[in-house]
C-alpha positions as CSV (number, residue, x, y, z in Angstrom):
1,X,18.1,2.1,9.4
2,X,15.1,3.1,12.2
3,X,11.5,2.3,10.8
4,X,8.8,4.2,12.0
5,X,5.4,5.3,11.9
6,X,4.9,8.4,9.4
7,X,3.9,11.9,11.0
8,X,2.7,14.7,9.5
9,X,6.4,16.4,9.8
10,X,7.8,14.2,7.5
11,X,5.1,16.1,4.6
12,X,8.2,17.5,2.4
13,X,10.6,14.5,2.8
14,X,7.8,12.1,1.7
15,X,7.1,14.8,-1.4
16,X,10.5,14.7,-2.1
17,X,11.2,11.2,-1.8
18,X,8.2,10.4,-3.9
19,X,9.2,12.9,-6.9
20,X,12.9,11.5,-7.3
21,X,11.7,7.6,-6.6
22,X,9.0,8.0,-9.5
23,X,9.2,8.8,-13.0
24,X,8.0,12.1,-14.5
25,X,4.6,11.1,-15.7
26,X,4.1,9.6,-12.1
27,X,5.6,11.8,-9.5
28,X,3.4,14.5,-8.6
29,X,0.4,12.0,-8.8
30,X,2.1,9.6,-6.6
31,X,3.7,12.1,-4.6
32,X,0.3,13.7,-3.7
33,X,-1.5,10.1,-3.1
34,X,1.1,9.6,-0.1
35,X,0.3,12.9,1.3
36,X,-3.0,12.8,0.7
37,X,-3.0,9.4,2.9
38,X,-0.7,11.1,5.1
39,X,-3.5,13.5,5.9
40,X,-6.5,11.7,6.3
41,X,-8.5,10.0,9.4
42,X,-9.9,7.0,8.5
43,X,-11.0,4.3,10.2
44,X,-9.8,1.8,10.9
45,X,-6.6,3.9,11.1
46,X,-4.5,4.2,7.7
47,X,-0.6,3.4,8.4
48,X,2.4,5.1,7.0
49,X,5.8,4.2,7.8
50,X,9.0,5.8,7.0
51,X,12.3,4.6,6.5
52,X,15.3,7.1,8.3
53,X,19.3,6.6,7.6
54,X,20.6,9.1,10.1
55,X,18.3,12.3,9.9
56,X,17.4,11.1,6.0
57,X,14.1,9.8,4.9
58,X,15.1,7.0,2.9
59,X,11.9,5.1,2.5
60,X,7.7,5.3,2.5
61,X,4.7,3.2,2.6
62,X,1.4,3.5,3.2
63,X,-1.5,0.8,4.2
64,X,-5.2,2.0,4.1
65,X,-8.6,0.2,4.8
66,X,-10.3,-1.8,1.9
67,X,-14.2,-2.4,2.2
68,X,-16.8,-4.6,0.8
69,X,-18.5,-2.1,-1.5
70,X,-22.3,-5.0,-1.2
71,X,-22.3,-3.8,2.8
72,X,-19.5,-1.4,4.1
73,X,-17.6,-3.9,6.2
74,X,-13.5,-4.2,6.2
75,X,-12.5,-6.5,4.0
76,X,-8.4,-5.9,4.6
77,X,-5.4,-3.4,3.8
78,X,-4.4,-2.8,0.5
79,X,-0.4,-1.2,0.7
80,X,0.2,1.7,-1.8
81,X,2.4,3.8,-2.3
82,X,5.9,2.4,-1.7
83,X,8.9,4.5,-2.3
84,X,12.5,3.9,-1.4
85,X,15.5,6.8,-2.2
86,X,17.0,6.2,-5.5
87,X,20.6,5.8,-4.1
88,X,19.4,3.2,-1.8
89,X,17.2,0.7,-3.3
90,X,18.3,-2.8,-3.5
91,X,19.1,-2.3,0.2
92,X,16.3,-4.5,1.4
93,X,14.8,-0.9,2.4
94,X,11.2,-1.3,0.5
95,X,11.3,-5.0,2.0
96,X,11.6,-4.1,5.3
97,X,8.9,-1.0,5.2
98,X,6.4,-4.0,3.7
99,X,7.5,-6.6,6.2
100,X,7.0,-4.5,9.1
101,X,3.2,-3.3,7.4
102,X,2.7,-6.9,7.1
103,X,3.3,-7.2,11.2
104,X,1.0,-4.9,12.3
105,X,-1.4,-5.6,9.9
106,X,-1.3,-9.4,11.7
107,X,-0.9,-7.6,14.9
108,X,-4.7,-5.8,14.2
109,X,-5.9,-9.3,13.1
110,X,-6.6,-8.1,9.4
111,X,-7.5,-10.7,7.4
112,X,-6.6,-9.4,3.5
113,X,-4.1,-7.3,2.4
114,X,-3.9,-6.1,-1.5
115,X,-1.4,-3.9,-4.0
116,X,-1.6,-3.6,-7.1
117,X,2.2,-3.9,-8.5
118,X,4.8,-6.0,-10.0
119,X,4.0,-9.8,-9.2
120,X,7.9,-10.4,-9.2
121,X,8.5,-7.9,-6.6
122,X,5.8,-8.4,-4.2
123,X,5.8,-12.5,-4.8
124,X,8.8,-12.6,-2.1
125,X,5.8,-11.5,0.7
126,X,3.6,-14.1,-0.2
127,X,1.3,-12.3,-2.4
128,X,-0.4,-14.2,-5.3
129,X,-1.8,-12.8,-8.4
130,X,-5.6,-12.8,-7.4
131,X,-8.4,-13.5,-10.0
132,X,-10.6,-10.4,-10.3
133,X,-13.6,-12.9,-10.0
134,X,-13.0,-13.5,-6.1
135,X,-11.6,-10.3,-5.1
136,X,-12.8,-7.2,-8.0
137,X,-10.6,-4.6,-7.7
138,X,-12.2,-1.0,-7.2
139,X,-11.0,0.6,-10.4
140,X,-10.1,-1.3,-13.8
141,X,-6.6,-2.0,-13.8
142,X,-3.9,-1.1,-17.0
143,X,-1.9,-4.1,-15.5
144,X,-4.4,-6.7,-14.8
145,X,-1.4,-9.6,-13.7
146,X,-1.0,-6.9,-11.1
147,X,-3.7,-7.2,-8.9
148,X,-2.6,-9.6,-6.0
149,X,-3.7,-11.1,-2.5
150,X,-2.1,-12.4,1.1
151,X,-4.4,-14.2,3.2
152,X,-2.7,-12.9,6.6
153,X,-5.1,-15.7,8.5
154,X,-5.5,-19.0,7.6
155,X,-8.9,-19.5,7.1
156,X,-10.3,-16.0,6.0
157,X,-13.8,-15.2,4.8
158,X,-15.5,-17.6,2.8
159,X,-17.1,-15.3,0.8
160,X,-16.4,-16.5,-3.3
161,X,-16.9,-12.7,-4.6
162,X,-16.4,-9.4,-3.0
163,X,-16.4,-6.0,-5.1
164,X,-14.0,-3.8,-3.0
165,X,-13.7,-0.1,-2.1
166,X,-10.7,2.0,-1.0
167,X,-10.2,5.2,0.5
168,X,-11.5,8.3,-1.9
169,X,-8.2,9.6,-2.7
170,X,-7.9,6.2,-5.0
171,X,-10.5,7.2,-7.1
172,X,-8.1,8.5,-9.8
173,X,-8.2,6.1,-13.0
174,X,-4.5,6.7,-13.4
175,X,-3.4,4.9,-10.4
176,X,-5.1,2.0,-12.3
């Protein structure tokens, strides 16, 4: 398995990928986020990594800029979406997509990094479930246990609250 960063080539295999690794009521949504991410210029930069067997995109994620929504500044990363094939998950393929995010994210000396997901999954990284009083998420949440934090410095800001903003394409309430 070769990890690499995401280029705007691999459009239809990240479609694809994304509408068989999703259920029907998610797909297209989903599907169209990690383009949509795939597309934009932000900065800082927003990451997308792919996952290849051979010539076969196995795997997807995507990390994009979080702000403080009281003055602009970056607050961290937040990682979403994450796809792996069908046929290959519980290969350790997802794991190694978030493992390598979570390298460069050190790399560019980010201090936060979010997602908004299972707490049994993403618990093996080191993220905690995050009370909504220290770090609001930008949208209300369906899953509210999902909301979780990884300090990727040891002594980050020391700021008790932050309200937090992410990249427009986030905006839809059914992400939430």
């Amino acid at each position: 398995m070769k990890i690499r960063e995401a280029t705007l080539s691999d459009e239809q295999d990240i479609y694809a990928l994304y509408m068989s690794a999703f259920g029907a009521t998610e797909a297209k949504l989903v599907a169209a986020l990690s383009i949509e991410l795939l597309k934009v210029e932000s900065s800082p930069k927003t990451y997308g990594l792919v996952a290849e067997s051979g010539s076969l995109l196995i795997g997807h994620v995507a990390f994009s800029p979080v702000r403080s929504m009281a003055d602009g500044s970056l607050l961290g990363y937040m990682l979403a979406p994450l796809a792996v094939d069908p046929e290959m998950q519980k290969k350790k393929i997802g794991s190694t997509l978030v493992e390598e995010g979570i390298r460069i994210l050190k790399e560019n000396s980010v201090e936060v990094f979010f997602v908004y997901g299972d707490p049994r999954y993403y618990s093996r990284f080191g993220f905690t479930v995050v009370s909504v009083k220290r770090y609001a998420p930008p949208y209300p949440l369906t899953f509210e246990h999902g909301w979780q934090v990884m300090h990727l410095k040891e002594n980050p800001s020391s700021k008790t609250s932050e309200e937090l903003e992410c990249l427009p394409m986030f905006s839809n309430k059914e992400l939430w």
